[in-house]
C-alpha positions in Angstrom: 4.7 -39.0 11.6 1.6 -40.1 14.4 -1.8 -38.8 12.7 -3.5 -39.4 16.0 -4.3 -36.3 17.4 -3.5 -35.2 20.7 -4.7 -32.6 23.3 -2.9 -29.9 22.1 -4.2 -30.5 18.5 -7.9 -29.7 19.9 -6.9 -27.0 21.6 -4.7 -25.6 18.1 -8.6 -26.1 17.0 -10.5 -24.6 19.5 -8.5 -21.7 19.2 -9.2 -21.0 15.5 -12.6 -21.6 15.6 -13.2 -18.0 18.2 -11.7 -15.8 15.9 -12.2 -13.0 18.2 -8.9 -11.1 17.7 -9.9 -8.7 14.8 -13.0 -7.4 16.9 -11.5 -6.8 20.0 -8.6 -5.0 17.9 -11.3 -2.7 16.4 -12.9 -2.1 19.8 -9.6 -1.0 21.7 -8.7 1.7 18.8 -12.3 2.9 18.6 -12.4 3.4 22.3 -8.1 4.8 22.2 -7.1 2.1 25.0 -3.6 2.7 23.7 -3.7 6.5 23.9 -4.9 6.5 27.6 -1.9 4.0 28.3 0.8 6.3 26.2 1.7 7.5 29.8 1.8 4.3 31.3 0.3 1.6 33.0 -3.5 2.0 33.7 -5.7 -0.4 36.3 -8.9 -2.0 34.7 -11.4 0.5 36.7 -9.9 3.8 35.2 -9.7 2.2 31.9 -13.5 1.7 32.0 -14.1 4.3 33.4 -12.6 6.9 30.9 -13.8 5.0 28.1 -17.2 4.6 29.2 -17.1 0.7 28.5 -18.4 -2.0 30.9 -15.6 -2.8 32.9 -15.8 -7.0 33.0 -16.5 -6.9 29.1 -13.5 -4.5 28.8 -10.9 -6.6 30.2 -11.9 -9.7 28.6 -11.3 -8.0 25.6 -7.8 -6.5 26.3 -6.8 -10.0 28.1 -7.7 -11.5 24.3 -5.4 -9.0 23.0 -3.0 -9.8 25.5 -2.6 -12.7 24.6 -1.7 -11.7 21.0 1.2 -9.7 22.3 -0.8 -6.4 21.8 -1.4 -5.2 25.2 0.7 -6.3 28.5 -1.1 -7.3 31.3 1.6 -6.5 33.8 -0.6 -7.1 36.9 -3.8 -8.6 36.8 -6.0 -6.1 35.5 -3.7 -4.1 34.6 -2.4 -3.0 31.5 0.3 -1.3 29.8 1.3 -0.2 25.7 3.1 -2.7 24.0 5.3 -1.7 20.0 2.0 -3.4 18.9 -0.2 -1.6 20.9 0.8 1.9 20.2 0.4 1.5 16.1 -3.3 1.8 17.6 -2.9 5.3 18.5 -3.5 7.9 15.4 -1.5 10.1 13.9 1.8 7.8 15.0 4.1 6.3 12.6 2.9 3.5 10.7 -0.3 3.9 12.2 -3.5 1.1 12.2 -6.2 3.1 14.1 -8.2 3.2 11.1 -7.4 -0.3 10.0 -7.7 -2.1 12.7 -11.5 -0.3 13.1 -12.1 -1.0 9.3 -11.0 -4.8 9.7 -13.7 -5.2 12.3 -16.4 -3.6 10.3 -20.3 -4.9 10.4 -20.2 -5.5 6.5 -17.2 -7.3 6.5 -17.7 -9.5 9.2 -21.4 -9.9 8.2 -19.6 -11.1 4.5 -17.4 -13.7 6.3 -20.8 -15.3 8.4 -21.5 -16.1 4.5 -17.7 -17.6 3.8 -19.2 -21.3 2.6 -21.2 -19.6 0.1 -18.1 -17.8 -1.7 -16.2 -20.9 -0.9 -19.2 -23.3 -2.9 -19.6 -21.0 -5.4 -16.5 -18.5 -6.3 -19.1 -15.7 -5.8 -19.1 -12.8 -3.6 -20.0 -13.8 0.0 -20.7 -10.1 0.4 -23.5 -9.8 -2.0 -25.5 -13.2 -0.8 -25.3 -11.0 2.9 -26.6 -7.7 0.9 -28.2 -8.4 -2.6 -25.3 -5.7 -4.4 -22.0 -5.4 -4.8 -19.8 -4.0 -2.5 -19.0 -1.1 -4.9 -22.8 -0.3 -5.3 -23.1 -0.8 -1.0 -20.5 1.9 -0.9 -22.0 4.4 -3.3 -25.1 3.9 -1.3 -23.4 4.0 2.2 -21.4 7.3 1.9 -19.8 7.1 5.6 -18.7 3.3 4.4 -17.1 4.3 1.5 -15.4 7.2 2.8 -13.9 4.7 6.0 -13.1 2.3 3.2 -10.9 5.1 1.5 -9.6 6.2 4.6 -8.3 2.6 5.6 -6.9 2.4 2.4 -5.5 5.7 2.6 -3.8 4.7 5.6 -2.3 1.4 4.3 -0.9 3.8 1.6 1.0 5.5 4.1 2.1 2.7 5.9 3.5 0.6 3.0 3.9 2.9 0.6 7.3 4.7 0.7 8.5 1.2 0.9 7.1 -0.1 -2.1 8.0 3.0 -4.6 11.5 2.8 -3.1 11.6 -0.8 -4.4 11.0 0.5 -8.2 13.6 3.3 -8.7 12.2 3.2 -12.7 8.9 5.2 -11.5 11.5 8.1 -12.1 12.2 7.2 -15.7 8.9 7.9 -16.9 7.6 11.9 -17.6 3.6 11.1 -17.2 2.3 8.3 -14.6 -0.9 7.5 -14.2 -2.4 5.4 -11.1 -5.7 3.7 -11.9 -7.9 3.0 -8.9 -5.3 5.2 -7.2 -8.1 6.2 -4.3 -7.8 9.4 -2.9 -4.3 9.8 -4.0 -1.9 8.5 -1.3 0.2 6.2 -3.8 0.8 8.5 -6.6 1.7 11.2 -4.4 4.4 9.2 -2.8 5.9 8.3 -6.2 5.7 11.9 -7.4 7.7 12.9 -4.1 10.2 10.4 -4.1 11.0 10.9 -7.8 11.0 14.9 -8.5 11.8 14.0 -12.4 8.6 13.0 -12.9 6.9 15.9 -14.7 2.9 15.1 -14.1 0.6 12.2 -12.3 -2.8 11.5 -12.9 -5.6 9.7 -10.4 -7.5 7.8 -11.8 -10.9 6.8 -10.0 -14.8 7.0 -9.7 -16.0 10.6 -9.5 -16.9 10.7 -5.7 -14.0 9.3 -4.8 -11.8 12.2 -6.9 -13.8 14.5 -4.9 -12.5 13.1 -1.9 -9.1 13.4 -3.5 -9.4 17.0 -4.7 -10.5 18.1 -0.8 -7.3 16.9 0.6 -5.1 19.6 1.6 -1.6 17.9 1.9 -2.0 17.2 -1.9 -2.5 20.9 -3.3 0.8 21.7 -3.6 1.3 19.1 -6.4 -1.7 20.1 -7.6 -0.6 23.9 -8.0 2.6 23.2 -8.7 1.0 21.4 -12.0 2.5 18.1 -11.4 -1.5 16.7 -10.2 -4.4 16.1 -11.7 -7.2 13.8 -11.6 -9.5 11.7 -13.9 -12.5 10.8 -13.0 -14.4 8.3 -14.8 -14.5 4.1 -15.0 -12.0 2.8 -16.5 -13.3 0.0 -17.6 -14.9 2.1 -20.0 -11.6 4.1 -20.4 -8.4 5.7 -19.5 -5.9 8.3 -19.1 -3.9 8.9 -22.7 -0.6 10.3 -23.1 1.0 8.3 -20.3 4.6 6.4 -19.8 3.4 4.6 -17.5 0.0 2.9 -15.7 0.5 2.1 -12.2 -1.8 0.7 -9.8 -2.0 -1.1 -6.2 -3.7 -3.6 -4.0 -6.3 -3.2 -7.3 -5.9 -5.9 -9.9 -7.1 -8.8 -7.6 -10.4 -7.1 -7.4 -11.0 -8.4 -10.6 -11.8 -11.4 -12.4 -9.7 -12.1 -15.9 -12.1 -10.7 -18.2 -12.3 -7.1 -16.1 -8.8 -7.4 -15.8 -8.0 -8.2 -19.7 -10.0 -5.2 -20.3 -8.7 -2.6 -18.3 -5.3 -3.7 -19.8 -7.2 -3.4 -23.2 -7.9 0.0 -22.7 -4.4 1.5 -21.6 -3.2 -0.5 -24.9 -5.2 1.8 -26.6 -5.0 5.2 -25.2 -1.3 5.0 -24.4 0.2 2.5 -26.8 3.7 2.8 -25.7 2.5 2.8 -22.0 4.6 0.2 -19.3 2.1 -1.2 -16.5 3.8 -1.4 -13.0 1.1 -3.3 -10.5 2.2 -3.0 -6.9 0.2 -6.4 -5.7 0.2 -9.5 -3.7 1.4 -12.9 -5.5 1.1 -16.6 -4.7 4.0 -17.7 -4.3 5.7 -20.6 -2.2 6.6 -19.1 1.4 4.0 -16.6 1.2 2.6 -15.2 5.2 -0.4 -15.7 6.7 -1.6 -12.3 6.0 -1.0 -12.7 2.1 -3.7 -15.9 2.0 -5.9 -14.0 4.8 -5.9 -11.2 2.3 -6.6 -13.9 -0.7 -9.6 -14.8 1.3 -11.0 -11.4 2.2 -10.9 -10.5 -1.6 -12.8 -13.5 -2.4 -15.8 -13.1 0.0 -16.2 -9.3 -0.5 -15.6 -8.8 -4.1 -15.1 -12.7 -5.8 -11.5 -11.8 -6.4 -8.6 -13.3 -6.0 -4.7 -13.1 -6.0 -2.9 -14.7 -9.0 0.6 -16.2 -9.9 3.7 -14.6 -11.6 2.1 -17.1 -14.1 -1.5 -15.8 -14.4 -0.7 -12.8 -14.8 1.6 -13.4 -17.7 -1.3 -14.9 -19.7 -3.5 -12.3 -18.8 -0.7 -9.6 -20.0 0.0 -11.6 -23.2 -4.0 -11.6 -24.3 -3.7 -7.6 -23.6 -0.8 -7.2 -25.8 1.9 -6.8 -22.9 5.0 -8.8 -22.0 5.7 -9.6 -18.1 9.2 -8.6 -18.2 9.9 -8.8 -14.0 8.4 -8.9 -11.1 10.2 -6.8 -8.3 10.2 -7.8 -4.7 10.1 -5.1 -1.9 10.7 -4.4 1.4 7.1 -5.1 1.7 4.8 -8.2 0.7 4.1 -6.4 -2.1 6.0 -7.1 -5.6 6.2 -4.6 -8.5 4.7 -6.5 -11.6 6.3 -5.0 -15.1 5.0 -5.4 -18.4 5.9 -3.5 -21.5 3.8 -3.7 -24.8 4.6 -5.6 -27.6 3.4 -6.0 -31.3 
């Protein structure tokens, strides 16, 4: 095969090197382009005009997203809802009005202008752009935080019935607990789908509990006894009396040694405990978004995703087994493990 390159390799470049796609996502849900267009087809003029947005800086925008299948521009300057489009609108099915805003966040994008350094160093891109952690940004950042819970939140809702369909032995166990488990999404999609189990507990930092405890959808569980929450690190400890630790889209926030000792500390409170981690693997054949996501965990927090066999040996030096790993309907795979002497 030629190495030369060709045209249409510097254009393959060019392309890659404008990343503009995520931003002008973010723009066209803050500004509900695809909730004016629900009714059809909308010139460029109105468009600007009900959004308030400069008209020539709006199209460009939406001709980006055209491009990427989001929007159709059926006529020039004019443009109509695509499948794509509409998961922009809130409150639909399967929604990504508050991802697609939370992907194109200041901090985030200020964290990826600082790439090279994480990429140098295996440090936090995110803390050489603000001198803490992203954790510590978020405590001090309230309305951050809370859009960082509600993106994940939302995520939750989008992938989640998928994934706890994909592990029918949630409903084997009488107690689950879900570290990191956010404002409570997750858990309460396990706890509906399997009515057998008796109780779940949340597990998280107390202002994020808080934000759990004010959610409405979740007080029947709560009333009905089969809710509660923890707050607390859990790096310093955990729920006891639990069959079973679940987490997701968590453990890659950590390096080994946080990870080894989180593990250490369900060992210890609930001996007998399984561990099923809903999370990403590298794997041959994995998508685009998996090493996009490998990436984003790596400039914001220094994490990383890890192999089947990585997370064996982190398992093994916690006193746990990796007995499976579960594929879903989703990207996500179940990780097993059950304690051993």
């Amino acid at each position: 095969m030629s190495t030369e390159p060709t045209i249409e390799d510097v254009h393959a470049l060019l392309d890659l090197m404008f990343p503009t796609s995520g931003q002008c996502l973010g723009i066209a849900a803050e500004l509900r382009v695809a909730d004016l267009l629900a009714d059809g087809p909308l010139g460029i003029a109105e468009l600007a005009d009900k959004t308030g947005a400069h008209q020539h800086a709006l199209q460009s925008a939406l001709q980006i997203l055209n491009e990427d299948g989001i929007f159709d521009e059926v006529e020039p300057g004019v443009f109509a809802n695509t499948p794509r489009s509409t998961l922009l609108r809130k409150g639909v099915p399967n929604s990504q009005f508050i991802m697609s805003q939370f992907a194109a966040s200041e901090w985030l994008w200020r964290s990826y202008a600082k790439t090279s350094h994480s990429v140098k160093t295996g440090k936090a891109a995110f803390e050489e752009a603000y001198g803490m952690t992203l954790w510590a940004y978020m405590g001090q950042n309230p309305t951050a935080g809370r859009d960082f819970n509600m993106a994940m939140n939302e995520f939750s809702q989008t992938l989640g019935p998928s994934i706890v369909a994909g592990y029918p032995e949630f409903g084997e166990a009488d107690v689950i607990s879900d570290l990191g488990g956010g404002t409570g999404t997750y858990l309460a999609n396990i706890l509906s789908a399997y009515p057998t189990v008796k109780r779940g507990v949340l597990a998280d930092l107390p202002p994020v509990i808080e934000q759990a405890k004010a959610r409405p959808d979740l007080a029947p569980l709560v009333e009905g006894n089969r809710l509660e929450f923890h707050p607390g690190d859990f790096f310093e400890s955990v729920p006891s009396g639990v069959d079973l630790y679940v987490c997701k889209q968590i453990t890659h926030s950590w390096n080994d040694e946080k990870l080894l000792s989180v593990l250490k500390n369900c060992r210890a409170a609930s001996p007998n405990a399984k561990i099923a981690a809903a999370e990403l693997l590298l794997r041959p054949g994995i998508g685009r978004f998996v090493k996009y996501f490998d990436i984003m965990m790596l400039v914001t927090m220094a994490g990383f995703l890890r192999t089947e066999e990585q997370y064996a040996e982190v398992f093994a030096q916690a006193g746990y087994k990796l007995t499976r790993v579960v594929p879903t309907e989703t990207a996500f795979s179940i990780i097993e493990a059950v304690p051993v002497d």
